[in-house]
Legacy VTK file of the C-alpha trace (Angstrom):
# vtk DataFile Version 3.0
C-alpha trace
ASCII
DATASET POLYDATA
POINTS 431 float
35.120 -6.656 -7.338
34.259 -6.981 -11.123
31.363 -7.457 -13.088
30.436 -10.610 -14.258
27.955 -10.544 -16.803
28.036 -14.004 -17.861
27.048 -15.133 -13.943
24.323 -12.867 -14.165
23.181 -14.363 -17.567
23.673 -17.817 -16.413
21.691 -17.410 -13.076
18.789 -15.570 -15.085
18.596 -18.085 -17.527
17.730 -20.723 -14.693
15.798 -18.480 -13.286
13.876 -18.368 -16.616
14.172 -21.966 -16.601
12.516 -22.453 -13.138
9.924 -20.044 -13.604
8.556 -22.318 -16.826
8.745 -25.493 -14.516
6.717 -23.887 -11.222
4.265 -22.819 -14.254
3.268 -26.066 -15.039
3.943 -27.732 -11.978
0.740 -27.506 -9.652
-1.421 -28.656 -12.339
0.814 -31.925 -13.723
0.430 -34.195 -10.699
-3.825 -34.120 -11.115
-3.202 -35.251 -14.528
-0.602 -37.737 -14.490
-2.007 -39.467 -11.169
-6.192 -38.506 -12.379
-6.751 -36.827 -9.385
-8.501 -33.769 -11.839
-11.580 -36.173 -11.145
-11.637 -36.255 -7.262
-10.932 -32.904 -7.168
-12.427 -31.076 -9.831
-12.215 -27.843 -8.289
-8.400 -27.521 -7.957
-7.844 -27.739 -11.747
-9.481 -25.341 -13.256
-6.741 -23.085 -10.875
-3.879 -24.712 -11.101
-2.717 -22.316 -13.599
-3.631 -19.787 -11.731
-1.475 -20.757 -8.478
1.461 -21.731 -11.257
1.099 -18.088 -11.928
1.222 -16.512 -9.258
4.660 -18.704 -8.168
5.976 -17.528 -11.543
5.505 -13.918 -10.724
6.857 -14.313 -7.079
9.969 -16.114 -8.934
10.391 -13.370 -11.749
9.596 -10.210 -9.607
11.040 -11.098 -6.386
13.832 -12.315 -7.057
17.534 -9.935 -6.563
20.764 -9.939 -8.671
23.510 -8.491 -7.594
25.299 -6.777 -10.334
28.596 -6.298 -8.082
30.273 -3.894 -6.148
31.696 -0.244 -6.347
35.086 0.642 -4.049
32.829 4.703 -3.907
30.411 6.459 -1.587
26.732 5.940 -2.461
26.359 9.462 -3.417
28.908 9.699 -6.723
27.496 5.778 -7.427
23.870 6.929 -6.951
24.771 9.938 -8.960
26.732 8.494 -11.836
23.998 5.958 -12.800
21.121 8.658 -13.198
23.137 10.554 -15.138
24.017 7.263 -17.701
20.521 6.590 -17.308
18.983 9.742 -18.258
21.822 10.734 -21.060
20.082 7.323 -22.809
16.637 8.636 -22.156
15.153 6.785 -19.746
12.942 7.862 -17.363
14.618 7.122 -13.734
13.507 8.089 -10.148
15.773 8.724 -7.256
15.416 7.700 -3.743
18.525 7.157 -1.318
19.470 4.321 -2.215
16.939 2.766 -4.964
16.615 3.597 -8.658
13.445 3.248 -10.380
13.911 3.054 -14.230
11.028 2.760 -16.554
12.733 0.602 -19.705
9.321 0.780 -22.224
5.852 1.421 -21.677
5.299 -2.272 -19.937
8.904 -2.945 -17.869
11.073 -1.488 -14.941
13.820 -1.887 -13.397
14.860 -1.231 -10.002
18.059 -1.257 -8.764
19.319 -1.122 -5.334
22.494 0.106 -3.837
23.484 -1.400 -0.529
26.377 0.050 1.339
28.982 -2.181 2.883
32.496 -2.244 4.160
33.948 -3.335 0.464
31.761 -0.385 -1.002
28.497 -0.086 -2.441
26.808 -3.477 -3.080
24.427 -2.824 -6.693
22.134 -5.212 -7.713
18.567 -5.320 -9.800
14.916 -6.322 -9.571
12.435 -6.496 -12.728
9.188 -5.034 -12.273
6.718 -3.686 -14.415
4.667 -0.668 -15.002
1.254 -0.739 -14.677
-0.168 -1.470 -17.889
2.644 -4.462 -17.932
1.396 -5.446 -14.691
-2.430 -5.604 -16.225
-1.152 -7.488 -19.062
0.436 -10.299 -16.204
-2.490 -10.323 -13.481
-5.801 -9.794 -15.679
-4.969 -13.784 -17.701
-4.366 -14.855 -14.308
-7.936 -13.580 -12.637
-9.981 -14.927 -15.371
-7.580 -18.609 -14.846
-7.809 -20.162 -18.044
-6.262 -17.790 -20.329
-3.367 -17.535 -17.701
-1.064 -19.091 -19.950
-0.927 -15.622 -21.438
0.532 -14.468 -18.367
3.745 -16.768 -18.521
4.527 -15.326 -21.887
4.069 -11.535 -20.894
5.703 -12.405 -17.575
9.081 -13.818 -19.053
8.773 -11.589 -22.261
8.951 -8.779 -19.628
11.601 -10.196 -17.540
13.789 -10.767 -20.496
13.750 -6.939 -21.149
14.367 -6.069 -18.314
17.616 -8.026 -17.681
18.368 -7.293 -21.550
18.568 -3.450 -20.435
20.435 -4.120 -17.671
22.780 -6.311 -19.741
23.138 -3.293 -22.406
22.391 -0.604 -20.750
23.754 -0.697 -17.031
26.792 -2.765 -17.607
28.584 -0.015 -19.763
28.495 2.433 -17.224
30.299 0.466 -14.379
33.638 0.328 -14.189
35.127 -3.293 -14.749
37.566 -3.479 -11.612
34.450 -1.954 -9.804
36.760 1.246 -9.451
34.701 4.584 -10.094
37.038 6.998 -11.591
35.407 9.694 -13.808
32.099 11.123 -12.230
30.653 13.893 -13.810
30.223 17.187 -11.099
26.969 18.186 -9.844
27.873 21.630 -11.226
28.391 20.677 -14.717
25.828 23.113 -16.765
24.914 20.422 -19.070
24.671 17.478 -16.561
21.816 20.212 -14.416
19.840 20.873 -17.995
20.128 16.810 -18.850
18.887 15.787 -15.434
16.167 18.963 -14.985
14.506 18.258 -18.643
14.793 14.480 -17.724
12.809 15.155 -14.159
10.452 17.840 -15.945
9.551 15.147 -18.728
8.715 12.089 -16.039
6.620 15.034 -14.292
4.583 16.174 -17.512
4.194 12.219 -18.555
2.630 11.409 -14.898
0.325 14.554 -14.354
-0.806 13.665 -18.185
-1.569 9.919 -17.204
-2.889 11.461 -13.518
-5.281 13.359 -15.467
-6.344 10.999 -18.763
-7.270 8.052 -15.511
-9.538 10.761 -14.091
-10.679 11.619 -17.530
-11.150 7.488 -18.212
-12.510 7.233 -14.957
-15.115 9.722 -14.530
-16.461 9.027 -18.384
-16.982 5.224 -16.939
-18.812 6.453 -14.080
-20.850 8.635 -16.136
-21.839 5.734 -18.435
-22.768 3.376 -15.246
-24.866 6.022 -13.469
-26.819 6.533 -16.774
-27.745 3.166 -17.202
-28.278 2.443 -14.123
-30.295 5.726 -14.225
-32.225 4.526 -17.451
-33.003 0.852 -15.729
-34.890 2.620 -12.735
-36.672 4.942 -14.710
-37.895 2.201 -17.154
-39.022 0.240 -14.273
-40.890 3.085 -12.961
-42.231 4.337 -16.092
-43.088 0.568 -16.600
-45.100 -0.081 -13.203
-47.026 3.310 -13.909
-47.986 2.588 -16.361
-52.169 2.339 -17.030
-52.142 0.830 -20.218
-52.635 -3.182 -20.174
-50.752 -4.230 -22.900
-46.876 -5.359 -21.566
-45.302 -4.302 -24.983
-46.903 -0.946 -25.305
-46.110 -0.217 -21.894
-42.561 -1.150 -22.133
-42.333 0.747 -25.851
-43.952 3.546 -23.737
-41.439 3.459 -21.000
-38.236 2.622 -23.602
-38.404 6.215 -25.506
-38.610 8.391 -22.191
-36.204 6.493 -19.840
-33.347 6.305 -22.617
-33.854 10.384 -23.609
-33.644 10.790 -19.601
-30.360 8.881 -19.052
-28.842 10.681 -22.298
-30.380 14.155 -21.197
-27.813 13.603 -18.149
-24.989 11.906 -19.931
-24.543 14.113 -22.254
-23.938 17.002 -20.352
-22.164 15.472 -18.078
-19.636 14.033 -20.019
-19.231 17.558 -21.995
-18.769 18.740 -18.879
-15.725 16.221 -18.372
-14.103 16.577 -21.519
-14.178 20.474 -21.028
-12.099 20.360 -17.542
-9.680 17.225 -18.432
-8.797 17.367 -22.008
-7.688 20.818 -22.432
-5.073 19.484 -19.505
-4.409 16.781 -20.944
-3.175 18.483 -24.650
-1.098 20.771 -22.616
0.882 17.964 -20.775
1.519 16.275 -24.057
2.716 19.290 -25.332
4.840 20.164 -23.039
5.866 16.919 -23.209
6.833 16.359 -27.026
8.932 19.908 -26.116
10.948 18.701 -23.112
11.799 15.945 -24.794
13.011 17.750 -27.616
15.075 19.586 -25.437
16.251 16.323 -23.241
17.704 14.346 -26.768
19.388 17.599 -27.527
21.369 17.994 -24.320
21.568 14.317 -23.779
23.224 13.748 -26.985
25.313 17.438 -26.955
23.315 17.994 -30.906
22.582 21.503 -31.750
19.288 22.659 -31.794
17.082 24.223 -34.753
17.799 27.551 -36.084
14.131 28.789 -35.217
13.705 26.191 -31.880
14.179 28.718 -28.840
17.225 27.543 -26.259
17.156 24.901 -23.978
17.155 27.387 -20.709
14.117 29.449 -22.032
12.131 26.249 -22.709
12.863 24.750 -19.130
12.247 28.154 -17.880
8.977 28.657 -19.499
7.793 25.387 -18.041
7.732 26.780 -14.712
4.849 28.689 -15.221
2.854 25.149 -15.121
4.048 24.028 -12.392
1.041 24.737 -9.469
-1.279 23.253 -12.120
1.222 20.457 -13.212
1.214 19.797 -8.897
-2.444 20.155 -8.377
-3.112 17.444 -11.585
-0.604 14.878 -9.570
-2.206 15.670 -6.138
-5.173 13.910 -8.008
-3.327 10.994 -8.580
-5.656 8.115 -7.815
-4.599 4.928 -5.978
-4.765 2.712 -7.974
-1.508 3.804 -9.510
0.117 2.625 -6.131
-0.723 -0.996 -5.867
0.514 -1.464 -2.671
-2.052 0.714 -1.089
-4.887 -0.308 -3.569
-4.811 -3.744 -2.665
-4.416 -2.885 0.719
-7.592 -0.851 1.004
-9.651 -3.444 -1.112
-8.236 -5.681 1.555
-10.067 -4.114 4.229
-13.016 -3.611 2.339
-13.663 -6.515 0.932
-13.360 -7.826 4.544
-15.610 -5.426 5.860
-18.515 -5.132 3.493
-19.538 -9.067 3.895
-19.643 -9.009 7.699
-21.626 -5.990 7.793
-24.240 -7.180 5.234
-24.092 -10.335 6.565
-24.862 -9.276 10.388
-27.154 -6.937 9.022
-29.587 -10.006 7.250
-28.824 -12.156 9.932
-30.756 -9.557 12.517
-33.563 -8.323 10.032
-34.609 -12.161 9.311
-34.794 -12.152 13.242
-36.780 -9.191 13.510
-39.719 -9.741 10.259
-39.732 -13.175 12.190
-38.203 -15.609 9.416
-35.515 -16.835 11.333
-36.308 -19.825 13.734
-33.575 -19.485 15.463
-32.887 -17.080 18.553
-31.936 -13.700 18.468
-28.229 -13.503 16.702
-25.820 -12.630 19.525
-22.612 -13.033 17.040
-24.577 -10.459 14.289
-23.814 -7.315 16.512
-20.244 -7.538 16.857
-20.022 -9.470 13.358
-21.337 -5.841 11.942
-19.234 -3.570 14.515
-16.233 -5.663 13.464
-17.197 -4.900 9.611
-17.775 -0.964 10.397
-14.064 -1.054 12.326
-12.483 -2.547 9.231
-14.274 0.179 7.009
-12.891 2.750 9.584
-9.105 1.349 9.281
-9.542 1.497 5.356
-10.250 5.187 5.941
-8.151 5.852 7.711
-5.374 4.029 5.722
-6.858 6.173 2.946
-6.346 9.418 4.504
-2.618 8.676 5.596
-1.942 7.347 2.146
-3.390 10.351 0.519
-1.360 12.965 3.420
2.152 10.976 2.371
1.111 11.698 -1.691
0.654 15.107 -0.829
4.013 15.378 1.124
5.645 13.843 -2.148
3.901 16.146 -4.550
5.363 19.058 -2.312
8.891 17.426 -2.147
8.256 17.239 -5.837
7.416 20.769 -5.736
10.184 22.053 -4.030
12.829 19.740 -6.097
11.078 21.427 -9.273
12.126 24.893 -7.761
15.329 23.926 -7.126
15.965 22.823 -10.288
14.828 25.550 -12.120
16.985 28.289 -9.848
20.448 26.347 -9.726
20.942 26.289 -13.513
19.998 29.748 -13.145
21.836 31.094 -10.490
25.064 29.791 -12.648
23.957 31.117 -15.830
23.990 34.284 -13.830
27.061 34.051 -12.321
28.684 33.347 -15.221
27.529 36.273 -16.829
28.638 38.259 -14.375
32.179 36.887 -14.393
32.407 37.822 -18.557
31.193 41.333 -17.662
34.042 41.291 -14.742
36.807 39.791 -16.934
35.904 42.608 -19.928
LINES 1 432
431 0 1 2 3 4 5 6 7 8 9 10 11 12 13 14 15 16 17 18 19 20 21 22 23 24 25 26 27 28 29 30 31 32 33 34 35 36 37 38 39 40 41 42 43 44 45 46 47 48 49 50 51 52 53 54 55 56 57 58 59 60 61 62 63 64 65 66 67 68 69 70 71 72 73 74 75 76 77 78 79 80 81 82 83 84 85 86 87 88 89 90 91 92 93 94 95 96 97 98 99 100 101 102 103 104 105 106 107 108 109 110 111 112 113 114 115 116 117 118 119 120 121 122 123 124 125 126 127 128 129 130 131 132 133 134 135 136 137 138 139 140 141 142 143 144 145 146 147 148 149 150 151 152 153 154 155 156 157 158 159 160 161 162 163 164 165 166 167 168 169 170 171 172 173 174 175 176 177 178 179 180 181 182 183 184 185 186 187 188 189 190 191 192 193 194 195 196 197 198 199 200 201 202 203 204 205 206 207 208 209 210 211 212 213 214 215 216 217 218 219 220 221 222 223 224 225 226 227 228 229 230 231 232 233 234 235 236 237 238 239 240 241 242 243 244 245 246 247 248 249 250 251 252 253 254 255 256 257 258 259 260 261 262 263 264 265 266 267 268 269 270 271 272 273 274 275 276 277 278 279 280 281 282 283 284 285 286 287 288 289 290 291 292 293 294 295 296 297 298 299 300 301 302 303 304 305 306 307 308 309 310 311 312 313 314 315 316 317 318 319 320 321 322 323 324 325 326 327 328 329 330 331 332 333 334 335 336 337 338 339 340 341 342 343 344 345 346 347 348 349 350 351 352 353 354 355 356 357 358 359 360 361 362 363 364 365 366 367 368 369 370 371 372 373 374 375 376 377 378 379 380 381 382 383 384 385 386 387 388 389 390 391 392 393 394 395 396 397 398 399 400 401 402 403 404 405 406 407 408 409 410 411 412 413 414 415 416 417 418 419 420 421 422 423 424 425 426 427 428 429 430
């Protein structure tokens, strides 16, 4: 029931290998056998496919680490501590651990209990700038070859951490001995500034996507503002020369989409970015306070404790909640694709139903009256009713997390407490 790292090497290496090969592959049979020129079409996205069967090789793929003769509770426990005493950001489920390696990779590993004990093995993944870095390439096809080097660069660094990282705190005859206790004073401040710093980094990237977000909408709805004023200014016009009347309209219609743009993006960085410097900050202190308990250093003379720094954070916490409730969904990519799924779906069949009757009612349609338009657009308007309603469950679920989030916070912030307490009341006892 050991450990073998040098399976584990050997079986990502082919995997490595593979990956490179199903790459290539689609595309090599329409060049070798000059089938590119009967159909044209399919090259162009052959990287693309090769791509895609890269990522499903890479991401989808398991590798079982090996197995621990202990309940999944110390084995669940023991590996977020390791993790988080090396700094790295890790979240906890009942049986999965999510750990964010660098700004572009993750890991998740699994634990799967069995008879023998509990089964541990790892999946790469990637955050969601690393998965931009992977999927945009592949989108526009031909720079997809990009997306094989991101997509094995990550991969590598993800097993690499394992390798280093994971390894080392497993026992080799898969025997867990020495488990730190729940109880232990500097195990609750390691693991509460570990949770409070992956809290402060998400409401800050919660809140700089709305901030990114709303400034792009801004910038859209003023040119788009600017176009239809131009035009108007334009057709209003009484003077008959065109590039008087379009100098004319250029001044007016550009001071009219800045007049609102302006403002409103003032009005943006007023609510977001004074959030957004006190997330960081918090941020830059909590991890100040993690390295020191995670690596048992003393602090600075003048730098307050680590208790009164957790403590103070608490006072953040309804806004720190109300900036995650915000959270948009396109940081869960399951339900983003989902809901363009259904609207993508939906939109088309509506419009489509929708021409196909108006071109029979003006009369430009030769044809008879579209029987399959009707439920063509009721079909469209269901589909836009499911994403909806997807959209509502999905958004009731991230509020019950936020508020399991919320309550963990409290918990966190009383336990270390309630011992500190205690033990101050023992020392007063014993004197």
């Amino acid at each position: 029931m050991g450990f073998l790292v040098e399976k584990t090497t050997w079986r990502e290496r082919t995997l490595l290998a593979l990956s490179v090969i199903c790459f290539f592959l689609p595309a090599l049979p329409f060049f070798w056998l000059g089938l590119g020129e009967a159909i044209p079409v399919y090259v162009p996205i052959a990287p693309t496919v090769g791509g895609l069967a890269t990522l499903s090789i890479l991401y989808l793929s398991n590798f079982r680490i090996g197995t621990v003769a202990a309940s999944l509770e110390p084995v669940r426990w023991h590996l977020a501590y390791g993790i988080r005493l090396s700094q790295h950001q890790v979240s906890e489920s009942f049986s999965t651990l999510r750990v964010q390696v660098d700004s572009t990779s993750e890991v998740e590993i699994s634990l799967k209990t069995t008879l023998k004990g509990i089964v541990i093995s790892y999946k790469a993944g990637a955050t969601d700038t690393g998965w931009a870095t992977m999927v945009v390439p592949l989108v526009t096809v031909w720079p997809s070859i990009i997306a094989l080097f991101t997509s094995l660069w990550i991969y590598i660094k993800c097993a690499r951490y394992v390798r280093n990282d994971i390894f080392p705190l497993l026992p080799a005859d898969g025997v867990l001995r020495h488990v730190v206790s729940h109880d232990d004073i500097g195990a609750m401040l390691v693991k509460h500034a570990a949770e409070d710093h992956r809290l402060f980094s998400e409401a800050y990237e919660a809140d700089r996507d709305t901030y990114w977000d709303a400034l792009a909408v801004i910038v859209c709805l003023a040119f788009f503002g600017w176009f239809v004023l131009f035009v108007i200014l334009n057709a209003t016009s009484a003077d008959p020369d065109y590039m008087h009347r379009v100098m004319d309209a250029l001044v007016p219609s550009i001071a009219g989409a800045l007049a609102c743009a302006i403002p409103s993006i003032w009005i943006v960085r007023r609510r977001l970015k004074p959030r957004m410097t006190r997330w960081r900050n918090w941020m830059t202190r909590v991890d100040r306070v993690w390295k020191v308990e995670a690596t048992k250093s003393m602090p600075e003379d003048s730098a307050p404790s680590s208790f009164e720094v957790l403590s103070e954070a608490t006072k953040d916490a309804p806004m720190l909640m109300k900036s995650l409730r915000k959270a948009a969904i396109d940081k869960d990519w399951n339900a983003w694709s989902t809901l363009i799924f259904f609207i993508w779906l939906g939109m088309p069949m509506i419009v489509e139903g929708y021409w196909s009757m108006t071109l029979f009612a003006i009369g430009q349609s030769g044809n008879a009256f579209p029987v399959l338009a009707i439920p063509q657009v009721g079909g469209g308007f269901a589909l836009l009713v499911v994403a909806w309603i997807y959209y509502n469950r999905w958004k009731r679920r991230q509020d019950a997390v936020v508020n399991q989030e919320l309550a963990n916070w409290n918990h966190r912030h009383e336990e270390p407490r309630h011992r500190m307490e205690r033990f101050l009341e023992k020392l007063q006892s014993d004197v």
